[in-house]
Kinemage of the C-alpha trace (Angstrom):
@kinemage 1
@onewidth
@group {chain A} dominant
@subgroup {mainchain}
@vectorlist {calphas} color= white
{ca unk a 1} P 8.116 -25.625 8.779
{ca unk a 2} L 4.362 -26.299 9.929
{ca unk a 3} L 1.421 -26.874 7.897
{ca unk a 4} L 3.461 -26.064 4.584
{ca unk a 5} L 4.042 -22.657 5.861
{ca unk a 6} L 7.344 -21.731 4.552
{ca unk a 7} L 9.470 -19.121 6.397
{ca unk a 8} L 11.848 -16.899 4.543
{ca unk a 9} L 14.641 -14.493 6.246
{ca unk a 10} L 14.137 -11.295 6.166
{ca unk a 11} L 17.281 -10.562 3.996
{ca unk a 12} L 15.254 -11.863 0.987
{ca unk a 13} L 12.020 -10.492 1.380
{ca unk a 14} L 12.839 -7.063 1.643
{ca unk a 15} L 11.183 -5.715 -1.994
{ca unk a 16} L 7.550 -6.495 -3.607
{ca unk a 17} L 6.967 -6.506 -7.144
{ca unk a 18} L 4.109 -5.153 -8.713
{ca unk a 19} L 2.726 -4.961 -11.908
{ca unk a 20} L 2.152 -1.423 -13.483
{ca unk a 21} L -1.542 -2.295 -14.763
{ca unk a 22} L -4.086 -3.767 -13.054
{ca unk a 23} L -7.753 -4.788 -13.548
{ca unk a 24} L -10.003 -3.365 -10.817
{ca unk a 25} L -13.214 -1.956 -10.481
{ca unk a 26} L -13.792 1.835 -11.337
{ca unk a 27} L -16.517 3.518 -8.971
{ca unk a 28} L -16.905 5.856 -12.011
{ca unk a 29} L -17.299 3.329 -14.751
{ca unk a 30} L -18.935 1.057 -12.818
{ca unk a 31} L -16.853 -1.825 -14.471
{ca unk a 32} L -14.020 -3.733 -13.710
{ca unk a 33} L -11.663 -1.582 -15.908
{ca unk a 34} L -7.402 -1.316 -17.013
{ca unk a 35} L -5.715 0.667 -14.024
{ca unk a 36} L -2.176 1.766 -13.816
{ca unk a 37} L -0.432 1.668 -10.329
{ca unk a 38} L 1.862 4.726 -8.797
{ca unk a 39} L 2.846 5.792 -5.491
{ca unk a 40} L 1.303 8.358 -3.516
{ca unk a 41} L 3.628 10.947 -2.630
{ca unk a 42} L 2.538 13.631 -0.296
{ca unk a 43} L 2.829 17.403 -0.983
{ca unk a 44} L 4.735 20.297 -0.013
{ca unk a 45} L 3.568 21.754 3.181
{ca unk a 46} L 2.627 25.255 3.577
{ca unk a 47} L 4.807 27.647 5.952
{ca unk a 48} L 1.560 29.925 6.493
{ca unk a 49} L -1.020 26.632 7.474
{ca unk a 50} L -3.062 27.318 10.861
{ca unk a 51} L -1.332 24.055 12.216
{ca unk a 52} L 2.134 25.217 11.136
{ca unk a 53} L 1.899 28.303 12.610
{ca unk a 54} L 0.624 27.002 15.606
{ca unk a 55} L 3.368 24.472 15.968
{ca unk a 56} L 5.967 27.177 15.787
{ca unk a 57} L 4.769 29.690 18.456
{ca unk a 58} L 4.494 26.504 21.020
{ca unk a 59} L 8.124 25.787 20.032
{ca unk a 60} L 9.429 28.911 20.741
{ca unk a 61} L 10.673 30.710 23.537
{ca unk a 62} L 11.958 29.403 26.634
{ca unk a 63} L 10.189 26.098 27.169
{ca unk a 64} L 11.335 24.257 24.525
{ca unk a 65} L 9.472 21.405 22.403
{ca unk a 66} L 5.778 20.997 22.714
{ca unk a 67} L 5.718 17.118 22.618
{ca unk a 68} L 8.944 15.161 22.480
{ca unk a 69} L 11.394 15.037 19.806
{ca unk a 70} L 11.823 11.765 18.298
{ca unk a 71} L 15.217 10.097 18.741
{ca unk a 72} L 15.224 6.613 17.050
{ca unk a 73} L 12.136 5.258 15.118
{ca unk a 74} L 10.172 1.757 16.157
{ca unk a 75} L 9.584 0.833 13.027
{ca unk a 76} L 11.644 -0.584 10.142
{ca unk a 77} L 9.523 -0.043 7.273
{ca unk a 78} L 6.893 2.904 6.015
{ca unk a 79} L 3.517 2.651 4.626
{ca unk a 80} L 2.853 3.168 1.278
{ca unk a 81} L -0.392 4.080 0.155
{ca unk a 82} L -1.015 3.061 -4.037
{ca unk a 83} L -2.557 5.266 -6.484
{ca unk a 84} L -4.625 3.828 -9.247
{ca unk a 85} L -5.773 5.484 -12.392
{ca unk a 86} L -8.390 4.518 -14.608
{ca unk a 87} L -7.369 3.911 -18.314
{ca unk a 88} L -10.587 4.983 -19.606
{ca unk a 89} L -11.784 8.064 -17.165
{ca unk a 90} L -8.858 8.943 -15.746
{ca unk a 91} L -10.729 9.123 -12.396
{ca unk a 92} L -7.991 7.878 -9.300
{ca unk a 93} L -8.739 5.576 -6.374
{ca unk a 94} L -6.491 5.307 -3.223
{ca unk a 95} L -5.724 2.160 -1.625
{ca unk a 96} L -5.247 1.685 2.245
{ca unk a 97} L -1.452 2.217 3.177
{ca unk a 98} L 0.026 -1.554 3.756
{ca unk a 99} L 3.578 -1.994 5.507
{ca unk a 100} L 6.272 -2.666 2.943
{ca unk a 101} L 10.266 -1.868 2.894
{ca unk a 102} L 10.285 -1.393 -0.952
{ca unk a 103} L 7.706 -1.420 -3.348
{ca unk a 104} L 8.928 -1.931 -6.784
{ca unk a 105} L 6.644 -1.452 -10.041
{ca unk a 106} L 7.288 -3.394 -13.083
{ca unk a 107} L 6.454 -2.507 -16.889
């Protein structure tokens, strides 16, 4: 321990809580204003996209994948990117994805 800086495994620091409202600023409003918290999950992808489509005709055939498959991942954790919804116009704000194992959101 150095300069008060206190080091926890990584066995207990696996999940961060979060509260389900928050006060931030509303670009709409243009006041700090009530803001409930979600994840952002992405959407279904769509067979017929130009980048799709384009993905499957270099896959196929005779010479195989375009770019390498992947076979084990670097990384141990995903980044989650927070949602936030104004209570009084409803407008929503992204935040920056940040690095976390488990994000949980409490009442």
């Amino acid at each position: 321990m150095k300069h008060g800086v206190l080091k926890l495994p990584l066995n207990l620091c696996r999940c961060m809580k979060m509260q389900k409202e928050f006060r931030k600023f509303c670009p709409k409003c243009k006041t700090h204003t009530t803001q409930s918290i979600s994840i952002y999950k992405k959407g279904k992808d769509r067979k017929m996209a130009l980048g799709a489509r384009r993905h499957a005709e270099d896959k196929k055939g005779y010479g195989g994948q375009k770019f390498p498959e992947l076979k084990r991942t670097a990384k141990t954790s995903k980044k989650i990117t927070l949602k936030y919804t104004c209570k009084n116009c409803q407008r929503k704000t992204m935040k920056e994805g940040m690095r976390i194992r488990k994000l949980e959101i409490q009442p």
